[in-house]
N, C-alpha and C positions, 0 to 999 in steps of 0.2 A: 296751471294751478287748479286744483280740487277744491271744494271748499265742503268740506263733511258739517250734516246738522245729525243731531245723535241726543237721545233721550235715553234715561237710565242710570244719569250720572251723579253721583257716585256708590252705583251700587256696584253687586258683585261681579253681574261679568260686563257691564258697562263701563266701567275703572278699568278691567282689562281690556277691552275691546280699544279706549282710548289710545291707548300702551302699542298696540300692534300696530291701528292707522297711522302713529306719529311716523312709526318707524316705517312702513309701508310709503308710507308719501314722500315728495320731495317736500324742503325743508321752505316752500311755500305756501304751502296745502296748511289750512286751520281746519281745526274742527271745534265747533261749538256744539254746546253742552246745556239744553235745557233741564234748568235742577229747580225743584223747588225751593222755596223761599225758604224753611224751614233746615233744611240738609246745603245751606250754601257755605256755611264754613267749613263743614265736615267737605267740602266738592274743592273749598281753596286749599286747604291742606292737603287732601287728594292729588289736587294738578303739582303743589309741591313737593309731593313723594313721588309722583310721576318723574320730574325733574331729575332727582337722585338718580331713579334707576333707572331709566335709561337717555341715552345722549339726542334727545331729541328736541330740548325749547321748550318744553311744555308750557312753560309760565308764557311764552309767545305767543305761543301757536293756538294755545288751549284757550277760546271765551265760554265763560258762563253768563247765561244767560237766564234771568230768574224766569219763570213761567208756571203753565200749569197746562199738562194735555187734556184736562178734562174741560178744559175751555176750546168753544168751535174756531178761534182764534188764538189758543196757546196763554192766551192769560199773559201775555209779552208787550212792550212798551212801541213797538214799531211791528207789527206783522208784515206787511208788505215788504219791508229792506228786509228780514228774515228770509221771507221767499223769494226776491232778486237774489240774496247772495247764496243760494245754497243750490250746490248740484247734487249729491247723493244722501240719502238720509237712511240712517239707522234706527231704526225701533226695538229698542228694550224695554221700556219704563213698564210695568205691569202689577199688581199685585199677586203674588203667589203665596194664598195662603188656602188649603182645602176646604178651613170652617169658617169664609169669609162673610163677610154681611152683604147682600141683595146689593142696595145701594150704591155702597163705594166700589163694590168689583165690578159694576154694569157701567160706574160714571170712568172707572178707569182701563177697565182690560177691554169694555165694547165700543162706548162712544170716545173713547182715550185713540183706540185703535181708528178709529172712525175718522177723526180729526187728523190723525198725522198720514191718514191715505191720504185725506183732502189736500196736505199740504206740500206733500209731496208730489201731486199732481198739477197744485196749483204753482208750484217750481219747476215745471219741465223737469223735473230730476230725471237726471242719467240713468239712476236705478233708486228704486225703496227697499233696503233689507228689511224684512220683517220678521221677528223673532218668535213662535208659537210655541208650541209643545205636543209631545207625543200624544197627551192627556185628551185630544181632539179624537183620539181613538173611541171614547168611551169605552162600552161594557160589549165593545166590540168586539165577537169569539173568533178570532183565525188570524191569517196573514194581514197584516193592514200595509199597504204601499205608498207609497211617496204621491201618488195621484190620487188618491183616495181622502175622501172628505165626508160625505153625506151617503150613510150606507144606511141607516137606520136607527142608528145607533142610541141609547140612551146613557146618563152622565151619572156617576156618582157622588157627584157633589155639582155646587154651582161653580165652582173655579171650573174644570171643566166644559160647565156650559158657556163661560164667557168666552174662553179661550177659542170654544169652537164656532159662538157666533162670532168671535171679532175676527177669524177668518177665513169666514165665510165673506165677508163684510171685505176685505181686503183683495179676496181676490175676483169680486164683484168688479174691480176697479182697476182689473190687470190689465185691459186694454187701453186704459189712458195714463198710463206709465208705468216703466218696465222695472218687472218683480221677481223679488226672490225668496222663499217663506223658507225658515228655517223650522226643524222641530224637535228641541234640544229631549235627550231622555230625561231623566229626573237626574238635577245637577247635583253633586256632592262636592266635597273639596277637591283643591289643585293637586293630580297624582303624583307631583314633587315634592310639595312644601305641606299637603292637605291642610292648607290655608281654606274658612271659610266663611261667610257671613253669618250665617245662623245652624243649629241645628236641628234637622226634622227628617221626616222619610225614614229613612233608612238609621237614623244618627238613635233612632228609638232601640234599634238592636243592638249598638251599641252600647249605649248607655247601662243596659241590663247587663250586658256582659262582663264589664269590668267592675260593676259592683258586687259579683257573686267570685267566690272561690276559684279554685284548679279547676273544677266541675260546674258546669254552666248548664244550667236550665231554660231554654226560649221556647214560650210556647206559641203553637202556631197554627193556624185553621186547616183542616184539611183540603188537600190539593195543593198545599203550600210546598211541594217537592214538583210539582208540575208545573207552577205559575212563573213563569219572568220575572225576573225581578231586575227591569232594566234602569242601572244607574249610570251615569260619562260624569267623569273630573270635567272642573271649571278650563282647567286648560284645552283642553281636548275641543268643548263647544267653542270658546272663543279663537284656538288657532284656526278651525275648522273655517269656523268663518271669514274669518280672516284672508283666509287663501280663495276662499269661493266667491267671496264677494267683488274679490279682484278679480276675474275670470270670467270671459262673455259668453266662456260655454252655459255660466247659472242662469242664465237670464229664461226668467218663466218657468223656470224648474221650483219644486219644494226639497229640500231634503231631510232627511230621517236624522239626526246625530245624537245617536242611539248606537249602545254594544249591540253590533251584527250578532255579535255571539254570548249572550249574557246567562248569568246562573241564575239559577232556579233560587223559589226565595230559601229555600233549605241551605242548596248548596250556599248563598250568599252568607246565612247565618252562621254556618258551619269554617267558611274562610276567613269572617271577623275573629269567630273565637279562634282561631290559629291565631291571627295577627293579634289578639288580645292577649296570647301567651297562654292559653288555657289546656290543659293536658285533655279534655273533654268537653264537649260542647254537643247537646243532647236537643234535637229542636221534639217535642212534644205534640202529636197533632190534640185538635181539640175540636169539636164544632164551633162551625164560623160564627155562629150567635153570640154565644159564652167569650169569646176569646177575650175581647175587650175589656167586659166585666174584671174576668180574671186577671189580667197585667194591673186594672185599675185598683184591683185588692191587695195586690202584691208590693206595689208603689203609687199611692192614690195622688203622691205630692208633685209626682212627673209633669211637667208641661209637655215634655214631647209627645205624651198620650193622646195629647189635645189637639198634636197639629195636626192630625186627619192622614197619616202617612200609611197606618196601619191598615187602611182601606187596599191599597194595591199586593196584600201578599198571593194574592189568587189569582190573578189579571188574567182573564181571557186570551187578550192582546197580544200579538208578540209584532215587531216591527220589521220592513224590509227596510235595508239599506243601501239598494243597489245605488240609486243616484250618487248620495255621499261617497260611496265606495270606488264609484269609478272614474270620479270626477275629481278625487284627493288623489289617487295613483300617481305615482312618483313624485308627488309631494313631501314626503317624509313623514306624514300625518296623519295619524292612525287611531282608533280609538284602543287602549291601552287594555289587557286584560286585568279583570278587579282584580284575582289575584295577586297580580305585580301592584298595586298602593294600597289594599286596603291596609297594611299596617301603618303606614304614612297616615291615614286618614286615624287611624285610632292613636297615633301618639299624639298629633296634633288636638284629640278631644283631651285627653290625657292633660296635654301643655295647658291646655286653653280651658277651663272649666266652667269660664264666666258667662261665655257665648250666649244668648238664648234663642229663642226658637223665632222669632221675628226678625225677618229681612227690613230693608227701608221701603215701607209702604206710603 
């Protein structure tokens, strides 16, 4: 029997992630769910649609468990039987938002991340997955690889920098329990359903797109025909994991789960307005100064302007993904070309217009 402890829940690829262990484990294996006190009926409703979709017990299997990772303890009513009953633990719980405030991104993405190394260590855990992000690149110009951490690097916002001290912080701690750091590209919706929790990043080109005409106008900083524009569907990071985390070849490894092969932010903009139905879709260079200004003139009432997404259309960056790559091989699991869902993702904004740009922080 397994007993999985997992923070994240019930966010967006935490809820999945849930969904894949049930089914992944024999029908022994629990996994618990540290959720904030705040998001726990939104977490029981959750485990109840879990239930529906797939044949796993969830209501059984699945405990919540109120808490808080920004306590060096979890903010939990029994820590000690926490740490007896659990052998693998997962790390999602994060804030992702680019124009975060100082404070709560450092109580939660550094010292948040801090605490669940601790307790994962202080569990003999079998393995700690650790969830990071590409973002750990910085304003870093060239190949960035899967061993690669501390180059010199400088951050364009503080989301960023938390991401990049909380793992550094994590893998300070790899010798006393065995690890696995994950480094999702920037997640967008599921490329089936483009089901999604919020929208930002990328959801900003969108948004312009289908408010204008047959003829679309995206303006866009120059070098924006050069720069990556690396996005992966929700499915993609969570099967990925899924599969890796089961597997003793991960052990000690980082991987990239990032498009190996992703478009440029032009080409990216130019595939939306297809999938938006637009007979013309014209992306504009501008200098990078201006740019913001000018979207802000054009639709000042936008919150997506505001989630910081617009920052990555020049990314030095671009990411290897040898690990993930060779390590998924004959998995069936792949990361999907944008091409093949961004229309999925833009009917889904289409369906869904209510959505906003805040995840569960």
């Amino acid at each position: 029997m397994t007993d999985v402890f997992l923070t994240g829940f019930p966010g967006f690829l935490g809820s999945a992630m849930v969904e894949v262990l049930l089914e992944r484990h024999d029908e022994d294996a629990t996994v618990t769910c540290l959720v904030q006190p705040k998001f726990r009926s939104e977490a029981e409703a959750r485990v109840s649609d879990i239930d529906e979709d797939v044949d796993a017990d969830a209501e059984a299997r699945v405990e919540l468990v109120e808490g808080d990772i920004t306590d060096p303890e979890l903010a939990v009513d029994d820590y000690d039987a926490l740490v007896d009953g659990t052998d693998v633990v997962y790390h999602f719980a994060a804030i992702y938002d680019l124009t975060m405030d100082r404070a709560p991104g450092k109580a939660v993405n550094i010292d948040g991340s801090a605490h669940m190394a601790e307790f994962a260590a202080a569990a003999d855990a079998d393995r700690f997955h650790y969830v990071s992000s590409v973002v750990v690149a910085g304003d870093y110009d060239g190949r960035f690889s899967e061993d690669m951490l501390q180059e010199g690097q400088s951050f364009y916002n503080y989301y960023e920098s938390t991401k990049h001290m909380a793992e550094v912080q994590v893998r300070e701690r790899m010798d006393e329990v065995p690890t696995t750091i994950y480094r999702p590209g920037v997640a967008v919706g599921d490329s089936e359903t483009g089901e999604t929790q919020k929208y930002d990043g990328m959801y900003a080109f969108v948004e312009g797109l289908v408010d204008q005409g047959d003829n679309a106008v995206i303006p866009a900083p120059k070098g924006a025909s050069e720069g990556e524009f690396n996005v992966v569907p929700r499915d993609y990071i969570v099967d990925a994991i899924g599969y890796l985390s089961g597997i003793e070849e991960s052990e000690g490894k980082t991987y990239h789960l990032a498009d190996p092969d992703p478009p440029t932010t032009t080409e990216l903009v130019k595939i939306l307005g297809d999938a938006a139905g637009k007979d013309r879709t014209f992306v504009v260079p501008y200098p990078k100064g201006i740019v913001k200004g000018l979207l802000e003139s054009l639709k000042p009432e936008s919150e997506l302007l505001k989630s910081g997404g617009l920052e990555y259309q020049t990314w030095p960056a671009s990411f290897d993904c040898s690990n993930a790559v060779a390590d998924l091989e004959g998995s069936g699991i792949e990361c999907p070309d944008f091409e093949d869902y961004a229309e999925t993702l833009v009917d889904f904004y289409r369906e869904n217009p209510d959505i906003g740009t805040e995840g569960m922080n």
